[in-house]
DSSP file (Angstrom, degrees, kcal/mol; ACC not computed):
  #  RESIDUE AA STRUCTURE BP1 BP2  ACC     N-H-->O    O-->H-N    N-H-->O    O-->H-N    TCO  KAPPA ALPHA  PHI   PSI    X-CA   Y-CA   Z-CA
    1    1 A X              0   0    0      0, 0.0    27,-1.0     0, 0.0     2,-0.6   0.000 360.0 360.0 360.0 126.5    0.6    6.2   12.9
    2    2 A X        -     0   0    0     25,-0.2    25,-0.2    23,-0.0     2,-0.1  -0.932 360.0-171.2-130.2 123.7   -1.8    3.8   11.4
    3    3 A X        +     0   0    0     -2,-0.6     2,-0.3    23,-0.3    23,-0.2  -0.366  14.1 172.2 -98.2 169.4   -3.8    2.0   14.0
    4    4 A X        +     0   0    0     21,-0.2     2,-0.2    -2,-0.1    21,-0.2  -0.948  10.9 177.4-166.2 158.2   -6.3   -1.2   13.7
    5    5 A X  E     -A   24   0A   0     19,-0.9    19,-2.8    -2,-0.3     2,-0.2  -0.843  20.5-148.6-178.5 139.0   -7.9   -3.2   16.8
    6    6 A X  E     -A   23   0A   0     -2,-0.2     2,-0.4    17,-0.2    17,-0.2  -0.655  16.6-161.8 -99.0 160.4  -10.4   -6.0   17.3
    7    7 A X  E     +A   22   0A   0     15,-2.3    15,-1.3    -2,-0.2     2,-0.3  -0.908   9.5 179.4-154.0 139.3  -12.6   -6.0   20.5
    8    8 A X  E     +A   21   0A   0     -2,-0.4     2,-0.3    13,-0.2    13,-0.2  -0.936   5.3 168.5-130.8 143.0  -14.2   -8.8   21.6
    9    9 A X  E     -A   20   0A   0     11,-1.4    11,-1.8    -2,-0.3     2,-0.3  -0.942  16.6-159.9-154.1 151.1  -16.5   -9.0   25.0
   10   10 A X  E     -A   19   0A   0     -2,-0.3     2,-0.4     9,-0.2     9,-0.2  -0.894   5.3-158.5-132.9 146.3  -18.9  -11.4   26.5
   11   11 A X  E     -A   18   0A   0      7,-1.7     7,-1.0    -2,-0.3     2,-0.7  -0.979  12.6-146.4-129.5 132.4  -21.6  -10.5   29.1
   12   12 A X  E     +A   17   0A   0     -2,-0.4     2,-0.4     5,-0.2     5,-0.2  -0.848  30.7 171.6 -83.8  95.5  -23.0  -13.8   31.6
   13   13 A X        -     0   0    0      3,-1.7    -2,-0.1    -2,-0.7     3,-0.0  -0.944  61.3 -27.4-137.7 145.6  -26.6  -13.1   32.4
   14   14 A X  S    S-     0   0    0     -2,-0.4    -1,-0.1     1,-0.2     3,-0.1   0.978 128.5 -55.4  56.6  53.9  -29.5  -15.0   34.0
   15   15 A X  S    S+     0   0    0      1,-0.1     2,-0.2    -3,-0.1    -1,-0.2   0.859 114.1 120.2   8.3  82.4  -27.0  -18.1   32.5
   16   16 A X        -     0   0    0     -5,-0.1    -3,-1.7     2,-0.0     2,-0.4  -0.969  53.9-149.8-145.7 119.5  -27.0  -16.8   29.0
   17   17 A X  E     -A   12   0A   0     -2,-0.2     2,-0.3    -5,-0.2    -5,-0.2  -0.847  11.6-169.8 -95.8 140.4  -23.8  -15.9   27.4
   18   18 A X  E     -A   11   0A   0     -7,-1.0    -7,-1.7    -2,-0.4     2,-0.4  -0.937   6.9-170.2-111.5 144.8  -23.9  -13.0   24.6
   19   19 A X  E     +A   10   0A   0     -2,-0.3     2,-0.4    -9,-0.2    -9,-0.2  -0.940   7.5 174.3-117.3 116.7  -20.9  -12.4   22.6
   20   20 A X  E     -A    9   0A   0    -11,-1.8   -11,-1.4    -2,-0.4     2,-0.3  -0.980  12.9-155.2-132.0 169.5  -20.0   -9.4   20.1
   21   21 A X  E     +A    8   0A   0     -2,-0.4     2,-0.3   -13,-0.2   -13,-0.2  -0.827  12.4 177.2-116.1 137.4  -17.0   -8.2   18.1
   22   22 A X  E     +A    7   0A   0    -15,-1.3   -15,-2.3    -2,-0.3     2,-0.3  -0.878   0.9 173.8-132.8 156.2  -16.3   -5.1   16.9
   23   23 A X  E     +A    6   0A   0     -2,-0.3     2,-0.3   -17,-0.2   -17,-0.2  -0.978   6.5 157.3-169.6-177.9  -13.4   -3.4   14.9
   24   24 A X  E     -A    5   0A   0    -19,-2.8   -19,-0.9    -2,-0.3     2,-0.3  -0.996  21.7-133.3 175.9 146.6  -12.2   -0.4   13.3
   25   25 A X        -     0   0    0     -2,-0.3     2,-0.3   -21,-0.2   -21,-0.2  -0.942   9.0-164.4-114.6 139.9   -8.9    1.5   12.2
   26   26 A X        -     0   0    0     -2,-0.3   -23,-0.3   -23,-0.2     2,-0.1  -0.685  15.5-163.1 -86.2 164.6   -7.3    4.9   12.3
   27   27 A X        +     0   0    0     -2,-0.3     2,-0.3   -25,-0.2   -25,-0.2  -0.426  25.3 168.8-123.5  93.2   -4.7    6.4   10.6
   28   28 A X        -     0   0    0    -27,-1.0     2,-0.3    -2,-0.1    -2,-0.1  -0.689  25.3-144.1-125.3 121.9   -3.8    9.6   12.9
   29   29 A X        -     0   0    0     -2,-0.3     2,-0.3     2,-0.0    -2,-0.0  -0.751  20.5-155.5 -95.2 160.8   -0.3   11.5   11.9
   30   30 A X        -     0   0    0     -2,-0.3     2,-0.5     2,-0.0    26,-0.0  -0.996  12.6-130.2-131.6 158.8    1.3   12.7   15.0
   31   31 A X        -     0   0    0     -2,-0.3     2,-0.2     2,-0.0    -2,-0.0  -0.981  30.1-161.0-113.5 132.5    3.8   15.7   15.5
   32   32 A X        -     0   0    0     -2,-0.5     2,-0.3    24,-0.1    24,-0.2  -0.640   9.1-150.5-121.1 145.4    6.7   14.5   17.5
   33   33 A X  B     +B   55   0B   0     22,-1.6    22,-1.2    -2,-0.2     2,-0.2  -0.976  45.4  94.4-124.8 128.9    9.4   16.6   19.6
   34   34 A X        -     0   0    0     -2,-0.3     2,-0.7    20,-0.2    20,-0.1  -0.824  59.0 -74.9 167.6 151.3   12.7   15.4   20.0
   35   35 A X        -     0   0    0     -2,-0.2    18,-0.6    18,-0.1     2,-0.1  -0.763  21.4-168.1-104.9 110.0   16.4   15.0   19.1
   36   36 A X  E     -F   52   0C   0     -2,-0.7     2,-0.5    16,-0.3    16,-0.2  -0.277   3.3-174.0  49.1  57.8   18.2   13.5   16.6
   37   37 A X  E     -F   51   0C   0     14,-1.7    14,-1.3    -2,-0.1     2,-0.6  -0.955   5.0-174.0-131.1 130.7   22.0   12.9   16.3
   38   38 A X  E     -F   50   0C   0     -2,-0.5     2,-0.2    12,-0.3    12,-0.2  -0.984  10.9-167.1-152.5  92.2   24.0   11.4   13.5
   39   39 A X  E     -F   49   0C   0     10,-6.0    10,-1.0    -2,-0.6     2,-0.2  -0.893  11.7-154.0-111.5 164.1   28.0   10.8   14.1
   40   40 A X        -     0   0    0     -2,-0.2     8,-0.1     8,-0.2    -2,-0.0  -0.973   9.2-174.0-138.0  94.5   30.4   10.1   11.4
   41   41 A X  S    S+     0   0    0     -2,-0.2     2,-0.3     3,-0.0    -1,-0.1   0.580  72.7  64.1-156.9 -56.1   33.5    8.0   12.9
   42   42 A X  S >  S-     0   0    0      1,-0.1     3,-1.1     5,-0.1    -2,-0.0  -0.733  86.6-131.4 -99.5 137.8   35.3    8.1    9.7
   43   43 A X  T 3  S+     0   0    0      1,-0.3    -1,-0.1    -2,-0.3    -3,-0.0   0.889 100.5  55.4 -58.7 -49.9   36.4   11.3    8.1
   44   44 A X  T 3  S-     0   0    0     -3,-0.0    -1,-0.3     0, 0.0    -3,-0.0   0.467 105.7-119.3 -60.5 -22.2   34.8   10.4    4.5
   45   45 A X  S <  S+     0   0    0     -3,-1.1     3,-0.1     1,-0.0    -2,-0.1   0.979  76.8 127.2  91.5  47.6   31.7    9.9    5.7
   46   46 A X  S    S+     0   0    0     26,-0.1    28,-9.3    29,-0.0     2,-0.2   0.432  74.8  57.6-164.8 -66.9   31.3    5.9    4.5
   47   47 A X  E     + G   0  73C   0     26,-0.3    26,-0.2    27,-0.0     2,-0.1  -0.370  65.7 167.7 -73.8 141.5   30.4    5.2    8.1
   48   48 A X  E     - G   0  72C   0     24,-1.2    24,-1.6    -2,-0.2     2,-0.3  -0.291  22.7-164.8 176.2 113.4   27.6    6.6   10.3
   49   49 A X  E     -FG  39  71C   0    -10,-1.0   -10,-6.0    22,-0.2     2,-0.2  -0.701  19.1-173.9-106.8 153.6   25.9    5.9   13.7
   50   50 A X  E     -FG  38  70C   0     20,-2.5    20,-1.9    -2,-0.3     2,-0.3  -0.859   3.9-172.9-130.5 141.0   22.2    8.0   14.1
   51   51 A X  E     -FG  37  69C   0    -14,-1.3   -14,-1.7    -2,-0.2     2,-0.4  -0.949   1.3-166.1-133.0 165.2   20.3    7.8   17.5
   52   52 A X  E     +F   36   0C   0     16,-2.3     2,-0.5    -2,-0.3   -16,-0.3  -0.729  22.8 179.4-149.5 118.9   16.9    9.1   18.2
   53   53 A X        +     0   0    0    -18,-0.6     2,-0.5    -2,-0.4    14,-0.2  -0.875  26.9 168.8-132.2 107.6   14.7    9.9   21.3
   54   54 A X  E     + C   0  66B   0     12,-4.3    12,-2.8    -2,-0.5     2,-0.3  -0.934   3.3 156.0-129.7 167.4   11.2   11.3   20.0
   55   55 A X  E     -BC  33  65B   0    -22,-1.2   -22,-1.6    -2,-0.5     2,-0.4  -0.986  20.3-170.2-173.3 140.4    8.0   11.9   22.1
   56   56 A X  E     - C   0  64B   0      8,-5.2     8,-3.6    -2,-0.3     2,-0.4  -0.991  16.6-139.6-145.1 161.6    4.8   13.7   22.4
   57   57 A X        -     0   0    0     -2,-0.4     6,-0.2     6,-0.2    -2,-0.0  -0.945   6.4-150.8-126.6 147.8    2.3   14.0   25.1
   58   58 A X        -     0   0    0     -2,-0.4     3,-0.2     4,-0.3     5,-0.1   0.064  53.7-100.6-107.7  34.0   -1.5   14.1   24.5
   59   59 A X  S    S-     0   0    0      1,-0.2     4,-0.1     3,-0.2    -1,-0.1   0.864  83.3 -31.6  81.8  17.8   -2.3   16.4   27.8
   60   60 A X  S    S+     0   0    0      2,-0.5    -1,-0.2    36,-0.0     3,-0.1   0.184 131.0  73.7 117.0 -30.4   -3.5   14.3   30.5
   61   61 A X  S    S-     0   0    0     -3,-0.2    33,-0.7     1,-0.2     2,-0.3   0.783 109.6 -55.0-112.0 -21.3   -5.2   11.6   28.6
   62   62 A X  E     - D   0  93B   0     31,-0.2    -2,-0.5     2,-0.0    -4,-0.3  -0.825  44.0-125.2-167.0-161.9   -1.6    9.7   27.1
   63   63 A X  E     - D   0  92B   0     29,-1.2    29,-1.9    -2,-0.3     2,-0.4  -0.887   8.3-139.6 173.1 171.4    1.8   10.0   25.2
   64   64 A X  E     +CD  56  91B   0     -8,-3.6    -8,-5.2    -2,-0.3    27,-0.2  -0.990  25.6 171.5-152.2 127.4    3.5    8.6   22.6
   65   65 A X  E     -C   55   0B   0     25,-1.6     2,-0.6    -2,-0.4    25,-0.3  -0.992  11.4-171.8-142.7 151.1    7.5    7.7   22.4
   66   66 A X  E     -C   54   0B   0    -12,-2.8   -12,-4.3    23,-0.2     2,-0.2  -0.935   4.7-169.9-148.0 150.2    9.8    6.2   20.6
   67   67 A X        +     0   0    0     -2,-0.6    21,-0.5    21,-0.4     2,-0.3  -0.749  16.5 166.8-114.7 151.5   13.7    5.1   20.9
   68   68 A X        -     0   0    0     -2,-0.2   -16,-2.3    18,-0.2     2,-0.3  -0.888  18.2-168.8-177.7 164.0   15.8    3.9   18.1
   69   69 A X  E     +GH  51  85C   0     16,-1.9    16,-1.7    -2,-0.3     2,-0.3  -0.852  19.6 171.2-143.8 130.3   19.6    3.3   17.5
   70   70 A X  E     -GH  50  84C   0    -20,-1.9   -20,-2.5    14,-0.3     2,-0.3  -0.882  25.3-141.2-146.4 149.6   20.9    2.4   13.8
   71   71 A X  E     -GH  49  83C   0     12,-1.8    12,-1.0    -2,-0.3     2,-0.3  -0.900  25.1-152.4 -94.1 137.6   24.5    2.0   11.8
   72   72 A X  E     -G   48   0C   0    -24,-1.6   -24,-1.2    -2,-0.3     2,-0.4  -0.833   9.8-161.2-111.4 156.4   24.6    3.3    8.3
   73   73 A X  E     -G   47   0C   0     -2,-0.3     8,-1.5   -26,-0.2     2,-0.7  -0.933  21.1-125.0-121.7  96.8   26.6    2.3    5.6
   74   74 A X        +     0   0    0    -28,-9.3     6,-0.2    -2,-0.4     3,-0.1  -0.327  28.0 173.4 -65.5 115.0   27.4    4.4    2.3
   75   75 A X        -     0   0    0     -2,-0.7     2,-0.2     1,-0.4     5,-0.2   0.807  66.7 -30.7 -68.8 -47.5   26.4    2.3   -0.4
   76   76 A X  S    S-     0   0    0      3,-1.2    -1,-0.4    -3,-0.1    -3,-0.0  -0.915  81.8 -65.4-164.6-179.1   27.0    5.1   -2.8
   77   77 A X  S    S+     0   0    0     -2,-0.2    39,-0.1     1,-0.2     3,-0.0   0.729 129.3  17.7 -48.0 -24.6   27.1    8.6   -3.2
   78   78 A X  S    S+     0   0    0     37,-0.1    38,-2.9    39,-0.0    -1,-0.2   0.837 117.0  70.0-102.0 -35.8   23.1    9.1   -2.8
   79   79 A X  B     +J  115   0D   0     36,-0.2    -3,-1.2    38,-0.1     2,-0.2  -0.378  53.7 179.3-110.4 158.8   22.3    5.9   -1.2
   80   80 A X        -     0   0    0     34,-1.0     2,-0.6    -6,-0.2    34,-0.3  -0.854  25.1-134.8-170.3 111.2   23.0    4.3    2.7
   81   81 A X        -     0   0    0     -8,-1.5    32,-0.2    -2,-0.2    -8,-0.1  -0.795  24.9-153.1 -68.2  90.9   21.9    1.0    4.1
   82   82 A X  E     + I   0 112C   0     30,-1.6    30,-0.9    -2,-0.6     2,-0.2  -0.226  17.3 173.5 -77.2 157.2   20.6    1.6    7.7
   83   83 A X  E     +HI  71 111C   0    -12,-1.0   -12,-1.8    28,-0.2     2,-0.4  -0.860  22.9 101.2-142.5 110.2   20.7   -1.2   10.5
   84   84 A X  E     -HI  70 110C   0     26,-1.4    26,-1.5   -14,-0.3     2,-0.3  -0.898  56.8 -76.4 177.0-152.4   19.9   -1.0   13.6
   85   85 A X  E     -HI  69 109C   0    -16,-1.7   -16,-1.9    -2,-0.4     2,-0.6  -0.962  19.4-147.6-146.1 133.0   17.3   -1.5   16.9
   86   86 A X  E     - I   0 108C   0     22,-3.1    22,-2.1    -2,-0.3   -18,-0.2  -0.954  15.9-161.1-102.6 134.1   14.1    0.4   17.9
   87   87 A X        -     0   0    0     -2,-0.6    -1,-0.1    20,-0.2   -19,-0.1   0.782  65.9 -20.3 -72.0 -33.9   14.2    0.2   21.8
   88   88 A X        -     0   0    0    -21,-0.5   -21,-0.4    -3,-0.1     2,-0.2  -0.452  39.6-157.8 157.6 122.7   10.9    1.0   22.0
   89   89 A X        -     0   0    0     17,-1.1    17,-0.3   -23,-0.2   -23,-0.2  -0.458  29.3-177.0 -90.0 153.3    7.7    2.4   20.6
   90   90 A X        +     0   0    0    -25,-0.3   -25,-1.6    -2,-0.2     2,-0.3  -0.683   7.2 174.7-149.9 107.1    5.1    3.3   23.5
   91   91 A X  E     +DE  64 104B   0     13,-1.0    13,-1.3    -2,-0.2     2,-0.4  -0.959  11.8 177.9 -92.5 132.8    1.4    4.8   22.8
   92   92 A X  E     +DE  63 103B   0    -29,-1.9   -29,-1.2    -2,-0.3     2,-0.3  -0.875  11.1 170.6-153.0 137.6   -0.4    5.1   25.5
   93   93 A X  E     +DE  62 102B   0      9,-2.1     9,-2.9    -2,-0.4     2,-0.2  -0.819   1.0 172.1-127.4 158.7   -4.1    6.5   26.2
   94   94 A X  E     - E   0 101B   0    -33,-0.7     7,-0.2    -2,-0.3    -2,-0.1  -0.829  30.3-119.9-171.9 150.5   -6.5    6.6   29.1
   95   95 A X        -     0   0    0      5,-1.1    -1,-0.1    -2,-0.2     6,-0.0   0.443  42.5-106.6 -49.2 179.6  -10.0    8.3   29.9
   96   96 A X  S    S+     0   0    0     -2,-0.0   -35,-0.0     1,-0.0   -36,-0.0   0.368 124.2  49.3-111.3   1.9   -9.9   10.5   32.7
   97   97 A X  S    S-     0   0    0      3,-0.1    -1,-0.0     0, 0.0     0, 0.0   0.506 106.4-124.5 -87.0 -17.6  -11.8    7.7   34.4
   98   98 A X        +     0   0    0      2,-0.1     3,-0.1     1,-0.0    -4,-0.0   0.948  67.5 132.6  65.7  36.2   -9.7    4.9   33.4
   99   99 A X  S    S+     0   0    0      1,-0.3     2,-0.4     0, 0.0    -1,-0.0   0.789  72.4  20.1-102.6 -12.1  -12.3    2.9   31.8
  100  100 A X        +     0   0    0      2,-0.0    -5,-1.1     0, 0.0    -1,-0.3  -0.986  67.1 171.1-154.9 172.2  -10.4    2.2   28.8
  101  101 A X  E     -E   94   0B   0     -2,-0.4     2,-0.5    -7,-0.2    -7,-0.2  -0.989  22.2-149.7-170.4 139.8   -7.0    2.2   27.8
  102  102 A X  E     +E   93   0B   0     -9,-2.9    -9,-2.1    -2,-0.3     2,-0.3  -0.975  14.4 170.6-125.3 130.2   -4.2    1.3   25.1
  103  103 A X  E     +E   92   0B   0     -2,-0.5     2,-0.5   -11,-0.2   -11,-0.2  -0.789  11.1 169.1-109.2  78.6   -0.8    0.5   26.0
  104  104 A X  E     -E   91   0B   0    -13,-1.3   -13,-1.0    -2,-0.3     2,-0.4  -0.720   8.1-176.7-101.3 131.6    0.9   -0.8   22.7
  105  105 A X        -     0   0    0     -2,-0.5     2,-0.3   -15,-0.2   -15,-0.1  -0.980   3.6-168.7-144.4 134.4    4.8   -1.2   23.0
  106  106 A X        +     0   0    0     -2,-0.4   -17,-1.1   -17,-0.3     2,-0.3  -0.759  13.3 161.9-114.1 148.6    6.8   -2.2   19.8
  107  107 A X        +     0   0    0     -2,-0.3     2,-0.2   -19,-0.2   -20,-0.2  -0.936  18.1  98.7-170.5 142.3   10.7   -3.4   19.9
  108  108 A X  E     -I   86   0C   0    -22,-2.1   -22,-3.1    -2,-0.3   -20,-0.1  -0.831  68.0 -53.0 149.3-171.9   12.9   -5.2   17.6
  109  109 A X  E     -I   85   0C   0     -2,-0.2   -24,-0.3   -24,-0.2     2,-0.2  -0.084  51.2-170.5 -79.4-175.4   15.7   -4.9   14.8
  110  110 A X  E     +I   84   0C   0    -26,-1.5   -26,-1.4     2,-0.0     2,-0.4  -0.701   9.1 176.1-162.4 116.4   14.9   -2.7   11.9
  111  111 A X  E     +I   83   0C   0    -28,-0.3   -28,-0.2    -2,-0.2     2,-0.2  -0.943  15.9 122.1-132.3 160.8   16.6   -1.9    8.3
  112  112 A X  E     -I   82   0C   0    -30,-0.9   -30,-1.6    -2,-0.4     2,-0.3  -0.905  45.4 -72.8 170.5-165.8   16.1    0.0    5.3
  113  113 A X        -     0   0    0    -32,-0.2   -32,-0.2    -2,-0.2    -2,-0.0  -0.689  22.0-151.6-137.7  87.5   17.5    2.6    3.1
  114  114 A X        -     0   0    0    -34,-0.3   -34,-1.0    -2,-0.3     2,-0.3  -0.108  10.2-174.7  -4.1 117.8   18.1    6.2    2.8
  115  115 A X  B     +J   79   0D   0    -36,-0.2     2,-0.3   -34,-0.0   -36,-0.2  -0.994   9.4 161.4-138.1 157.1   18.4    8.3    0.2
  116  116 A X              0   0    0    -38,-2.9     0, 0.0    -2,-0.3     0, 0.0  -0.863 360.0 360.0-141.9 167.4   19.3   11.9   -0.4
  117  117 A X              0   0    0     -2,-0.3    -1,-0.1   -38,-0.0   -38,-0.1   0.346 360.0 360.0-126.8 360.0   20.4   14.1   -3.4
């Protein structure tokens, strides 16, 4: 998962405004638990719809899940053209105070391509 985030905040005192900006990136892999499934409609193997429900939890402080749906197409013997909809990406962290917190949710179509030998 590769993160990035701007922060902005303004503080009102004695009627004086301050502003500052900060930002910064991560890039954090995560290992996800979860299943998988890939049916094949047609006997040949041409055809093929793939679902996926994967998820981890970070203990108390968050979790992180993701949904996704796609049809595949054999293109040829090595190659497959995927299609298909992520339902929904979800990270989500908190303190054990709750003084900050990220809620990021992602959705939308998705395609690309698969190959195997």
């Amino acid at each position: 998962m590769n993160t990035s985030a701007d922060l902005t905040g303004t503080v009102f005192i004695n009627n004086k405004s301050e502003t500052r900006t900060a930002s910064g990136s991560i890039l954090a892999p995560l290992p996800v638990l979860g299943p998988r499934v890939r049916w094949y409609p047609l006997h040949r193997g041409r055809l093929a719809v793939d679902g996926a429900f994967q998820g981890m939890s970070f203990f108390g402080y968050g979790y992180f899940m993701s949904a996704r749906g796609t049809g595949m197409v054999a293109l040829s013997r090595h190659w497959r053209a995927s299609f298909g909809y992520q339902m929904g990406t979800r990270l989500k962290i908190n303190d054990d105070k709750n003084r900050i917190g990220v809620h990021l949710t992602q959705k939308g179509p998705i395609a690309g391509f698969e190959v195997s030998w």
